[in-house]
PDB file of N, H, CA, C and O in Angstrom:
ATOM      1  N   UNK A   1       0.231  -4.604  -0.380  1.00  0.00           N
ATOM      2  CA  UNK A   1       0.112  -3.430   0.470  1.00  0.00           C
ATOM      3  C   UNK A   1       1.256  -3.431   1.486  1.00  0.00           C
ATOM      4  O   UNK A   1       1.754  -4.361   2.120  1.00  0.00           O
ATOM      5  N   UNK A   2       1.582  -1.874   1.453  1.00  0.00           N
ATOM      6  H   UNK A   2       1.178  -1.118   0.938  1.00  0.00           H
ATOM      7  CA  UNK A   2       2.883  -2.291   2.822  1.00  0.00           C
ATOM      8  C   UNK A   2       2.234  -0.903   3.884  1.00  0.00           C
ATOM      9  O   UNK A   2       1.439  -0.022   3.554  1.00  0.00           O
ATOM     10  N   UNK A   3       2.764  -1.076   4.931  1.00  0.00           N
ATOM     11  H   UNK A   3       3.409  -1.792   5.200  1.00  0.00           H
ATOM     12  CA  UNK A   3       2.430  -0.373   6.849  1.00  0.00           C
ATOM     13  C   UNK A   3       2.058   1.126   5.753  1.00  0.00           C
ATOM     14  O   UNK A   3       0.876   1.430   5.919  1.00  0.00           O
ATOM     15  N   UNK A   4       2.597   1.850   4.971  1.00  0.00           N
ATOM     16  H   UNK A   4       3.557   1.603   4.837  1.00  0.00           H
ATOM     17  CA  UNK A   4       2.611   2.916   4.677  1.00  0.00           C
ATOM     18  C   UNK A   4       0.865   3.825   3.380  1.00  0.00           C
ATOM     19  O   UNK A   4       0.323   4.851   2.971  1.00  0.00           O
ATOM     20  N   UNK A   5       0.872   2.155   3.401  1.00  0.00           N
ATOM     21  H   UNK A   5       1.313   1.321   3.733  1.00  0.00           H
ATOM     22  CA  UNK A   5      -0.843   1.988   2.190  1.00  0.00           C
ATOM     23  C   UNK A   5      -1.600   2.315   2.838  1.00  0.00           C
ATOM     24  O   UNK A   5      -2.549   1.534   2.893  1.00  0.00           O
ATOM     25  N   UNK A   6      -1.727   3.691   3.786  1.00  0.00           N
ATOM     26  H   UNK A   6      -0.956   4.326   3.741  1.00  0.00           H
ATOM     27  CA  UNK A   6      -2.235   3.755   4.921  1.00  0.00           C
ATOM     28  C   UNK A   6      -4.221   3.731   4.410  1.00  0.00           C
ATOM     29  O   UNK A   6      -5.091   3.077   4.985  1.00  0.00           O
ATOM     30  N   UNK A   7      -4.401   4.606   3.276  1.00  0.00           N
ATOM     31  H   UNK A   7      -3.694   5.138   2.808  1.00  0.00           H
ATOM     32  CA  UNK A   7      -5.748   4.786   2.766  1.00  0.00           C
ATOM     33  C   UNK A   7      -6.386   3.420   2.257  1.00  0.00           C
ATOM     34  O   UNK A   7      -7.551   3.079   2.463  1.00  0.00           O
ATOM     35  N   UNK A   8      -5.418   2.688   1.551  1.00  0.00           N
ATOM     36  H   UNK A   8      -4.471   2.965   1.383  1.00  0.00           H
ATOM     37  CA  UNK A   8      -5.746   1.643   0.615  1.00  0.00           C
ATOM     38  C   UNK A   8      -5.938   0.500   1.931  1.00  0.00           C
ATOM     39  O   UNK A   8      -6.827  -0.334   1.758  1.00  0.00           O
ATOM     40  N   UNK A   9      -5.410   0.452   2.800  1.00  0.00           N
ATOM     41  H   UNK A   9      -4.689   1.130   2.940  1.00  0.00           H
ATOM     42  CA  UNK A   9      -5.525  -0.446   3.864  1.00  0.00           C
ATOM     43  C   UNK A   9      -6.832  -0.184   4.880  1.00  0.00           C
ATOM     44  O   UNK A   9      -7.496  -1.133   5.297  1.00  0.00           O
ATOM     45  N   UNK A  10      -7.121   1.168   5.223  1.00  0.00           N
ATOM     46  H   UNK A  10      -6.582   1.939   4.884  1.00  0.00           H
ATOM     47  CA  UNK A  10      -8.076   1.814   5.710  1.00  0.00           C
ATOM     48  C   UNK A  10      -8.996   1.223   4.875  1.00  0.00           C
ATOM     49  O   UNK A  10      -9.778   0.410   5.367  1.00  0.00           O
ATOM     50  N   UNK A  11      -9.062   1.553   3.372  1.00  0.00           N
ATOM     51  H   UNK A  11      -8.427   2.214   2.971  1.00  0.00           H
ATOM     52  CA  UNK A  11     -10.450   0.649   2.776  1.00  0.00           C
ATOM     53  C   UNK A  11     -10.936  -0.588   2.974  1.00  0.00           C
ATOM     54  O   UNK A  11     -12.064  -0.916   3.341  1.00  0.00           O
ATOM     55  N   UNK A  12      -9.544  -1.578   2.573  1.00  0.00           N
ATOM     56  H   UNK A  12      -8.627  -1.311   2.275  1.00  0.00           H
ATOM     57  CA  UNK A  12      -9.922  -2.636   3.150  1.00  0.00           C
ATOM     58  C   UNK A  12     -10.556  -3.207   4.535  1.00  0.00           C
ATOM     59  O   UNK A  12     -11.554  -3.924   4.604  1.00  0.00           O
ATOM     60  N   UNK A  13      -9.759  -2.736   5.638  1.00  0.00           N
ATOM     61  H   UNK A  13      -8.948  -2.154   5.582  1.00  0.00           H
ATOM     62  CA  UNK A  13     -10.180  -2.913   6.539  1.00  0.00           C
ATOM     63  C   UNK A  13     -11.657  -2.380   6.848  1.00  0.00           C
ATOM     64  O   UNK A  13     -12.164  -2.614   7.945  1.00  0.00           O
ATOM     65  N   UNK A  14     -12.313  -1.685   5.899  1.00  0.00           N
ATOM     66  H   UNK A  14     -11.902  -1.494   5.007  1.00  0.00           H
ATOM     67  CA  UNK A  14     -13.789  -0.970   6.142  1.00  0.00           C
ATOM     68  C   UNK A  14     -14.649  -2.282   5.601  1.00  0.00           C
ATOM     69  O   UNK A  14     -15.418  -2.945   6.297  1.00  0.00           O
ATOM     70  N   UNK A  15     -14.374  -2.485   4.327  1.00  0.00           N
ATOM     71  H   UNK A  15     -13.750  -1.946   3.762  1.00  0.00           H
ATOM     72  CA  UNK A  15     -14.548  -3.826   3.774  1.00  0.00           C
ATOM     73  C   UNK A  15     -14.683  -4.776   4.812  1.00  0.00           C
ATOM     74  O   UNK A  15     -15.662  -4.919   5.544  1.00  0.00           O
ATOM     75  N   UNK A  16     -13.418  -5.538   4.819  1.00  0.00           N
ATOM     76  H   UNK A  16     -12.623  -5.422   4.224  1.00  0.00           H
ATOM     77  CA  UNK A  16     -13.712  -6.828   5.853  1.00  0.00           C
ATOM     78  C   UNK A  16     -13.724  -6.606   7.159  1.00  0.00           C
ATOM     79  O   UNK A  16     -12.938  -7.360   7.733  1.00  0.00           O
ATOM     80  N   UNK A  17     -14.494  -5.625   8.122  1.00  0.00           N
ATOM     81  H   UNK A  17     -15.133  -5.013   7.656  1.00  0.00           H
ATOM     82  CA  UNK A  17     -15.216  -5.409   9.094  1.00  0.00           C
ATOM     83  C   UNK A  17     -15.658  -3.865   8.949  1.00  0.00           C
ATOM     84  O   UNK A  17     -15.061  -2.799   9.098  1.00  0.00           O
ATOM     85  N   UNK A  18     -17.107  -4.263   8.555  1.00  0.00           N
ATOM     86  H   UNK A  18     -17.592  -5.129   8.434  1.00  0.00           H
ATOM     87  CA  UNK A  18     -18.473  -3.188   8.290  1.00  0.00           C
ATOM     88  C   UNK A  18     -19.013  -3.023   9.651  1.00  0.00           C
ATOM     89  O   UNK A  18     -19.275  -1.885  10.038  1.00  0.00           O
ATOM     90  N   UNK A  19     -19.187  -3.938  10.342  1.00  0.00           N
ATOM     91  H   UNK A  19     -18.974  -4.863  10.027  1.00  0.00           H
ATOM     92  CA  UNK A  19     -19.384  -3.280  11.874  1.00  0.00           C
ATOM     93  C   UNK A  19     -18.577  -3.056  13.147  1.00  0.00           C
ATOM     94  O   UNK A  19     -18.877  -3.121  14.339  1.00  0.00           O
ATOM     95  N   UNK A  20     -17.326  -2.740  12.424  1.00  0.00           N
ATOM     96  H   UNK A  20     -17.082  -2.687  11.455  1.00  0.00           H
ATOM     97  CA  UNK A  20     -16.537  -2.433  13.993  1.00  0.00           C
ATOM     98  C   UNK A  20     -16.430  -0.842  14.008  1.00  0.00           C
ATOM     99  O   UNK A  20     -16.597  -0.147  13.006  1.00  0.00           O
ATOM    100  N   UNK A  21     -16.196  -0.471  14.995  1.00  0.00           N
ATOM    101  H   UNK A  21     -16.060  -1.036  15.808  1.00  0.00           H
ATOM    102  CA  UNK A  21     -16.341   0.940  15.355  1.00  0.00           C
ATOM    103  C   UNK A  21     -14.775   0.943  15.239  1.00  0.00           C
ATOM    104  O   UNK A  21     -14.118   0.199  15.966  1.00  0.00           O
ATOM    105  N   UNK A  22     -13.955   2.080  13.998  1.00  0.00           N
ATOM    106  H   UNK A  22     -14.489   2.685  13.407  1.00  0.00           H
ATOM    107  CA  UNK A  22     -12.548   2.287  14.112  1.00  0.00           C
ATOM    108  C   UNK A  22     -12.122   2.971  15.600  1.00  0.00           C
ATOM    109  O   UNK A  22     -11.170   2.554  16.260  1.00  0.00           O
ATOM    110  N   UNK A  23     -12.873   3.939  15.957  1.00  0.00           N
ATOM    111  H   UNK A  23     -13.646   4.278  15.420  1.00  0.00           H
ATOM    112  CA  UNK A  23     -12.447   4.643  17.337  1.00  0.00           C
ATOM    113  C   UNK A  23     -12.874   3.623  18.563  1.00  0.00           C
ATOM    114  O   UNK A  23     -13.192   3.881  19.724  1.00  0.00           O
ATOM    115  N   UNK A  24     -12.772   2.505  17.942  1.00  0.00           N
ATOM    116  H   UNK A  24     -12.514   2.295  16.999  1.00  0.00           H
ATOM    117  CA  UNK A  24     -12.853   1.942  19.619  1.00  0.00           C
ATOM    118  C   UNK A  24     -11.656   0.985  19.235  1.00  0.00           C
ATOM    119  O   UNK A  24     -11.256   0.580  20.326  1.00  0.00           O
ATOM    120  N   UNK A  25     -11.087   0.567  18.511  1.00  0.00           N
ATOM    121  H   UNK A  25     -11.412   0.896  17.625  1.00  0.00           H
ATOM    122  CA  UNK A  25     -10.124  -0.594  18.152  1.00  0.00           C
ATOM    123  C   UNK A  25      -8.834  -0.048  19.311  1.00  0.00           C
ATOM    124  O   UNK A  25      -8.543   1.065  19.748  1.00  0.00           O
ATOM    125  N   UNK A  26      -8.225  -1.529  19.548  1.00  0.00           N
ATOM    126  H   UNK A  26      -8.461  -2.433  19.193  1.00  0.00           H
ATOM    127  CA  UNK A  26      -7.153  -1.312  20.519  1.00  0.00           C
ATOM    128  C   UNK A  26      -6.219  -1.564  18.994  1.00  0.00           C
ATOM    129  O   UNK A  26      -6.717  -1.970  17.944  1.00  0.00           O
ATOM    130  N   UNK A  27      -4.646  -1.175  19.224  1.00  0.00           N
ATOM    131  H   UNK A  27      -4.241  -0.844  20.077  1.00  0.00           H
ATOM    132  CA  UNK A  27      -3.354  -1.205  18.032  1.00  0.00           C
ATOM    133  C   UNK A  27      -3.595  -2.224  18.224  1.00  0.00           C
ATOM    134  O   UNK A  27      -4.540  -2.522  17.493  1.00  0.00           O
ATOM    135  N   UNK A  28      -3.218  -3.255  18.978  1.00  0.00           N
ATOM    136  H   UNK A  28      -2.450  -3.013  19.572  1.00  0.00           H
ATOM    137  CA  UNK A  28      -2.973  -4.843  18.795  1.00  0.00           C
ATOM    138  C   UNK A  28      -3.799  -5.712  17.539  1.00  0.00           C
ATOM    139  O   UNK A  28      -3.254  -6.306  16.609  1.00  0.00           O
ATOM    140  N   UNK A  29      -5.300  -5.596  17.809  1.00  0.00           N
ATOM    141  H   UNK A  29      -5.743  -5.114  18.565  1.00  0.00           H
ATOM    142  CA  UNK A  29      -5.685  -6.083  17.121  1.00  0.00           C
ATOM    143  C   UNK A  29      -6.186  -5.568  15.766  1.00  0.00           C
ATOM    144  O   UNK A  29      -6.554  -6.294  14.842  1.00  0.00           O
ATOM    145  N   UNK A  30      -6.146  -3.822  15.758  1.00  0.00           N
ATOM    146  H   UNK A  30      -5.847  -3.233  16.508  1.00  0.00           H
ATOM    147  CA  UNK A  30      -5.681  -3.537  14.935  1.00  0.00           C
ATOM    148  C   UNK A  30      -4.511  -3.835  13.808  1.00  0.00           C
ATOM    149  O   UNK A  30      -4.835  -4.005  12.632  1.00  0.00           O
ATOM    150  N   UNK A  31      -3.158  -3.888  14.222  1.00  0.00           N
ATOM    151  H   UNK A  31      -2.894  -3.750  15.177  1.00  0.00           H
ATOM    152  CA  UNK A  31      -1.953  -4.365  13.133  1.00  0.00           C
ATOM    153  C   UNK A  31      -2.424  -5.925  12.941  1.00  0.00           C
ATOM    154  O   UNK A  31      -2.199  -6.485  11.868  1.00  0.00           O
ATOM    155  N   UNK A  32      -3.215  -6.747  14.229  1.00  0.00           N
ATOM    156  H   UNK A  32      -3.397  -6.293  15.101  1.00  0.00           H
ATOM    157  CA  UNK A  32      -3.000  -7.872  13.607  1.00  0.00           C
ATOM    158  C   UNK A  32      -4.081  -8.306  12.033  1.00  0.00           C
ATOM    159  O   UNK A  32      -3.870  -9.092  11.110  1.00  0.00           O
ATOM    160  N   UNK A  33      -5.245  -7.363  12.332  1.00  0.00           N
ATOM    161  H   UNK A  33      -5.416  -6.724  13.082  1.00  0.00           H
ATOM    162  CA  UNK A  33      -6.314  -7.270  11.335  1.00  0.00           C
ATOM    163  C   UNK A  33      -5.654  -6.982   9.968  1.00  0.00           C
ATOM    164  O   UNK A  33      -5.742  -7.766   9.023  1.00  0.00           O
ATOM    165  N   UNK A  34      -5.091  -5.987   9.930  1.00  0.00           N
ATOM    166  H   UNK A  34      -5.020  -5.351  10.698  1.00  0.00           H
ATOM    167  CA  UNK A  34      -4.250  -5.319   9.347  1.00  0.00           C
ATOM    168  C   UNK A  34      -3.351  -6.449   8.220  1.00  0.00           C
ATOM    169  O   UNK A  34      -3.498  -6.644   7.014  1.00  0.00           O
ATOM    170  N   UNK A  35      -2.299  -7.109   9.328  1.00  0.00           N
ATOM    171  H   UNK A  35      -2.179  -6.951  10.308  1.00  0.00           H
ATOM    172  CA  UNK A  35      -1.640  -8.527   8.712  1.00  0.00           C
ATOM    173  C   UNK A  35      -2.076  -9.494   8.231  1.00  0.00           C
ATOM    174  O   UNK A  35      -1.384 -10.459   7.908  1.00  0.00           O
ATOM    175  N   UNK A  36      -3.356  -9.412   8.090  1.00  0.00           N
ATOM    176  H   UNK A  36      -3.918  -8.628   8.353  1.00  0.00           H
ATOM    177  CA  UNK A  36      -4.037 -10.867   7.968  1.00  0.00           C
ATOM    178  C   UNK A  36      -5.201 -10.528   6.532  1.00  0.00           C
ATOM    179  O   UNK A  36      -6.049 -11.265   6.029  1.00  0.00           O
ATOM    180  N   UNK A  37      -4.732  -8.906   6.140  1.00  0.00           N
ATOM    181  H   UNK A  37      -4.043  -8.308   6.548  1.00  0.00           H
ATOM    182  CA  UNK A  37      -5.920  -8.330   5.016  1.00  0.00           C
ATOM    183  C   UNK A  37      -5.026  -9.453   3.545  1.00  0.00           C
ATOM    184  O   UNK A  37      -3.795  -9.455   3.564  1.00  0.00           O
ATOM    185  N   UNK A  38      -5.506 -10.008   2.803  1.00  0.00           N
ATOM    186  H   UNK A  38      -6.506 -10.007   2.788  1.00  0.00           H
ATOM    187  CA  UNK A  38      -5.054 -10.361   1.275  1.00  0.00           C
ATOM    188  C   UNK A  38      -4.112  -9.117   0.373  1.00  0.00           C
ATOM    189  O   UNK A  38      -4.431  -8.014  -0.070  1.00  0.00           O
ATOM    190  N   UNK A  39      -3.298  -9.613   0.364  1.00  0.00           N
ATOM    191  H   UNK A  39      -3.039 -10.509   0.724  1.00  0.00           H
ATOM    192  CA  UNK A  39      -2.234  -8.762  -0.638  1.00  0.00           C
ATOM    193  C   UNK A  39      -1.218  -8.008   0.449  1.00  0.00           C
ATOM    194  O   UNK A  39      -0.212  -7.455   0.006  1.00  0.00           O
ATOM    195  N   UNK A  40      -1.544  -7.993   2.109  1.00  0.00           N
ATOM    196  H   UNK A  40      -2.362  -8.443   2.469  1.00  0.00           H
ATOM    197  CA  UNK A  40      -0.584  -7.359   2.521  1.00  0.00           C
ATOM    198  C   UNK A  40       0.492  -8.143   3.042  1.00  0.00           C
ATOM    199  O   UNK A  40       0.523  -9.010   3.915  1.00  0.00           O
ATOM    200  N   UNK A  41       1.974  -7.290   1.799  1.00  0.00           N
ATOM    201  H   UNK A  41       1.949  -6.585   1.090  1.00  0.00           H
ATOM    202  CA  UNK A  41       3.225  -8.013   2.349  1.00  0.00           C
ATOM    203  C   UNK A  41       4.002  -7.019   3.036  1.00  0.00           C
ATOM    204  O   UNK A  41       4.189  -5.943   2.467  1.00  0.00           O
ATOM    205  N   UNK A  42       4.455  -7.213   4.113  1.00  0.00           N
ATOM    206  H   UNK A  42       4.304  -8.087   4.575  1.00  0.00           H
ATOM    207  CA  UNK A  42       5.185  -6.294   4.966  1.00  0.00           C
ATOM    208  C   UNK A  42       5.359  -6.544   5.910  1.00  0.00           C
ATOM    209  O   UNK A  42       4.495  -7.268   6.405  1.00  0.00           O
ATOM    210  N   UNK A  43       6.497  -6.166   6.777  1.00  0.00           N
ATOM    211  H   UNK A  43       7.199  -5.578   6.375  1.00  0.00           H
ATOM    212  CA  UNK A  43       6.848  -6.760   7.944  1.00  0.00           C
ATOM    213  C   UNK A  43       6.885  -6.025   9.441  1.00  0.00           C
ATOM    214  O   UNK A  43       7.190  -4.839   9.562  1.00  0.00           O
ATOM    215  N   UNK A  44       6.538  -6.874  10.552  1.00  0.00           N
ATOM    216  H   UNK A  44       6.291  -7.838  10.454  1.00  0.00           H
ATOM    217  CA  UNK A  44       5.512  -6.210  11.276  1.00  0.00           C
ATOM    218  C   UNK A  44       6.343  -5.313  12.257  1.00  0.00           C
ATOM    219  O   UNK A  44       5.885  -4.615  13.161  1.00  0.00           O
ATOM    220  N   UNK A  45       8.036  -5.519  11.795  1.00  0.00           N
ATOM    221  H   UNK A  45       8.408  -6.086  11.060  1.00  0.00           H
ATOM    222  CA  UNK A  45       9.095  -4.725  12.774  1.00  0.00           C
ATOM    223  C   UNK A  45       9.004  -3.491  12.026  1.00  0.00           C
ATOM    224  O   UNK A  45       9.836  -2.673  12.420  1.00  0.00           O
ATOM    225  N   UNK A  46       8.006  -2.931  10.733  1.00  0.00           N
ATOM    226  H   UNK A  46       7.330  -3.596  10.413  1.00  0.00           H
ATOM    227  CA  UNK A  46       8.153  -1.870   9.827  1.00  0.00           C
ATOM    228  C   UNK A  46       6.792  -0.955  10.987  1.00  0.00           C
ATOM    229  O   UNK A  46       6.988   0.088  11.610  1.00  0.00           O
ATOM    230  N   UNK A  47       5.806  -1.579  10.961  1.00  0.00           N
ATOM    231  H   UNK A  47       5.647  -2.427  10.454  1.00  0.00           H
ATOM    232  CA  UNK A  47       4.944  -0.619  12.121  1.00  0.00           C
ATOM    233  C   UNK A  47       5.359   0.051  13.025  1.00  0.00           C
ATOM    234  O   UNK A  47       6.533   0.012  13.391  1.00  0.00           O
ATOM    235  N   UNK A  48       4.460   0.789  13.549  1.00  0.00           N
ATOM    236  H   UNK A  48       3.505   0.821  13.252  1.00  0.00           H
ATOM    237  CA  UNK A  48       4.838   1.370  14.527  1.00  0.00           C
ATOM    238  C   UNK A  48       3.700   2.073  15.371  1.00  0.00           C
ATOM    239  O   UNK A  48       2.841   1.192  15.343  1.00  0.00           O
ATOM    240  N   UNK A  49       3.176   3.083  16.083  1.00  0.00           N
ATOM    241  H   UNK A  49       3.874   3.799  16.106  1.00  0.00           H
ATOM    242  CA  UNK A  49       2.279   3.520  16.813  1.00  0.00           C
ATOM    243  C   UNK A  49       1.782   4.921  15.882  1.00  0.00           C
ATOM    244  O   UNK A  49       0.665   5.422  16.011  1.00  0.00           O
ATOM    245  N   UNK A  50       2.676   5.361  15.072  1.00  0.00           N
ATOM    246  H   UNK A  50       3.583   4.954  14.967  1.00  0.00           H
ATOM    247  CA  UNK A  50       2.372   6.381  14.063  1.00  0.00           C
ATOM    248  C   UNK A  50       1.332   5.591  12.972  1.00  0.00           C
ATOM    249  O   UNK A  50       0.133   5.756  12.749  1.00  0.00           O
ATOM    250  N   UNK A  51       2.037   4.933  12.566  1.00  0.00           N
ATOM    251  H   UNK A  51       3.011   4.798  12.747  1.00  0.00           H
ATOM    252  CA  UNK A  51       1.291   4.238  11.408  1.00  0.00           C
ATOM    253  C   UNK A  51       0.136   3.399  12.033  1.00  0.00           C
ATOM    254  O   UNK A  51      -0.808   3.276  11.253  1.00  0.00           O
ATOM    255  N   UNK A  52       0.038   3.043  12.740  1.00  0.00           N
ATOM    256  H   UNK A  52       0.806   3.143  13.373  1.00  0.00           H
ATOM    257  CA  UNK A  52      -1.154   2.782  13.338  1.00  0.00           C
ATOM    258  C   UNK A  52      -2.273   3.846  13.644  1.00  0.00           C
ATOM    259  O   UNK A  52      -3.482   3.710  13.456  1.00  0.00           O
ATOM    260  N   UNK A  53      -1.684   4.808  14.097  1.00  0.00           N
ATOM    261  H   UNK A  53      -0.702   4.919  14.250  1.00  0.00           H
ATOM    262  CA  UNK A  53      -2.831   6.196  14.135  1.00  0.00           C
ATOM    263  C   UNK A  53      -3.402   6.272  12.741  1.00  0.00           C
ATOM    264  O   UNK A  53      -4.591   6.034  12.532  1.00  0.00           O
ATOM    265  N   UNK A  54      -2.412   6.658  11.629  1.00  0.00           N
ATOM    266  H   UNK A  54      -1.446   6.852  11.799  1.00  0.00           H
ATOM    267  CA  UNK A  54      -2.609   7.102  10.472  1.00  0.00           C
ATOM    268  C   UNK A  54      -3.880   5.886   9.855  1.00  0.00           C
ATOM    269  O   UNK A  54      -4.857   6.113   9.142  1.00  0.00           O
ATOM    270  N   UNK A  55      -3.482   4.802  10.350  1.00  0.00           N
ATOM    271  H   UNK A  55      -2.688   4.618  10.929  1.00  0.00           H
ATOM    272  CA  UNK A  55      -4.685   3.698   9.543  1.00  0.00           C
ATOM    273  C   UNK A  55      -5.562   4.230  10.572  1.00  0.00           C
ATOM    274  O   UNK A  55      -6.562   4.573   9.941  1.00  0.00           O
ATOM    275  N   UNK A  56      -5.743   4.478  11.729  1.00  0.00           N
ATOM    276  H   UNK A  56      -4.931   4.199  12.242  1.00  0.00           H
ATOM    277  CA  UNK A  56      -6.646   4.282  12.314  1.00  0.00           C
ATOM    278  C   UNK A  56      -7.890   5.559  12.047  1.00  0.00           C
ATOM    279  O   UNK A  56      -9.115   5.614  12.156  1.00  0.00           O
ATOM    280  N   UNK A  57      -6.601   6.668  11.571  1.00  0.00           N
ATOM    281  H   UNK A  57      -5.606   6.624  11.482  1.00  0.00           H
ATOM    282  CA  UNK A  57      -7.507   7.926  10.767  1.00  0.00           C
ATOM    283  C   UNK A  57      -8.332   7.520   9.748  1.00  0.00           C
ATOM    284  O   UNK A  57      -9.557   7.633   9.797  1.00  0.00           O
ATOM    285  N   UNK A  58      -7.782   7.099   8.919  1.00  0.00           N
ATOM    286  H   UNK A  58      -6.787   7.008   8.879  1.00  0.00           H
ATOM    287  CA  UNK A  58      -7.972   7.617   7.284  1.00  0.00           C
ATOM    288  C   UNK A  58      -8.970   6.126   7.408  1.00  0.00           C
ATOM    289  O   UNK A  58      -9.371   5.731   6.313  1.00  0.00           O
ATOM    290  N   UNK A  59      -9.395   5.285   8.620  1.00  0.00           N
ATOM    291  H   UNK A  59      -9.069   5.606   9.510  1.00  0.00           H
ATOM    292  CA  UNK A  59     -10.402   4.225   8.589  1.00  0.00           C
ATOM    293  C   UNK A  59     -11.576   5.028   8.729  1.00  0.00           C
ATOM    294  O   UNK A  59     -12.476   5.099   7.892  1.00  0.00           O
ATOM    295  N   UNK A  60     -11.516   5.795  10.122  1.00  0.00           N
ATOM    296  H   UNK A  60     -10.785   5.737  10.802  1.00  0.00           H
ATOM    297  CA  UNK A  60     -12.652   6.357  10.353  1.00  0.00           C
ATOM    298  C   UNK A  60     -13.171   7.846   9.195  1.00  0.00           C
ATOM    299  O   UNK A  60     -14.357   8.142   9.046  1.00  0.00           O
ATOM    300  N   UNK A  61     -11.886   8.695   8.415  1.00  0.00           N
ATOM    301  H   UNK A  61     -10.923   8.455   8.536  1.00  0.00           H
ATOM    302  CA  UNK A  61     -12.546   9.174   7.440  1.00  0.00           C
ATOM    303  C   UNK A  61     -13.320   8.415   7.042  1.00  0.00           C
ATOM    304  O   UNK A  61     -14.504   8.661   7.272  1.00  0.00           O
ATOM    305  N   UNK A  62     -12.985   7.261   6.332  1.00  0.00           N
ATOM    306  H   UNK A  62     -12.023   7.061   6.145  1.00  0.00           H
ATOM    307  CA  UNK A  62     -13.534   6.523   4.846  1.00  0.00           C
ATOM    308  C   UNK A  62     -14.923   5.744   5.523  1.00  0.00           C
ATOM    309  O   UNK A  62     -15.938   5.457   4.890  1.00  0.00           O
ATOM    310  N   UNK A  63     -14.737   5.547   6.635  1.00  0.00           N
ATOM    311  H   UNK A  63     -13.912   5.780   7.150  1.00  0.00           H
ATOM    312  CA  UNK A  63     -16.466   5.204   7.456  1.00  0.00           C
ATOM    313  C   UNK A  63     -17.225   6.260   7.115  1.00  0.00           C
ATOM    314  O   UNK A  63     -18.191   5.856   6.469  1.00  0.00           O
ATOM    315  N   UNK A  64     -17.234   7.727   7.285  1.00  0.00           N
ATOM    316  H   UNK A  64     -16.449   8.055   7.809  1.00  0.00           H
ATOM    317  CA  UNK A  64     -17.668   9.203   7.196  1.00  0.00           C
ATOM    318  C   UNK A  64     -18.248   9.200   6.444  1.00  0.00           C
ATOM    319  O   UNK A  64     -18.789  10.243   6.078  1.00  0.00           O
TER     320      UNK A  64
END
């Protein structure tokens, strides 16, 4: 997965935390959750505060 897998990463992250609330996550520990999912290779100077929204969307769709 790379910063841009924004849906496919959103899943995961629904996966390996079922009880966190996406609209309360701070970015920080967001990207670091993010870095630490299995299969994601990418580098963390590629993020940014966009792509962080975008996961942080398409998390709380896929909670919906």
């Amino acid at each position: 997965m790379k910063w841009t897998d924004t849906l496919e990463i959103a899943i995961a992250l629904s996966d390996a935390y079922p009880d966190v609330d996406p609209t309360r996550i701070n970015f920080v520990d967001l990207m670091n959750w993010v870095k630490a999912l299995p299969g994601f290779d990418d580098a963390s100077d590629r993020c940014g505060e966009r792509i962080l929204e975008a996961i942080q969307s398409a998390w709380i769709e896929e909670r919906e």
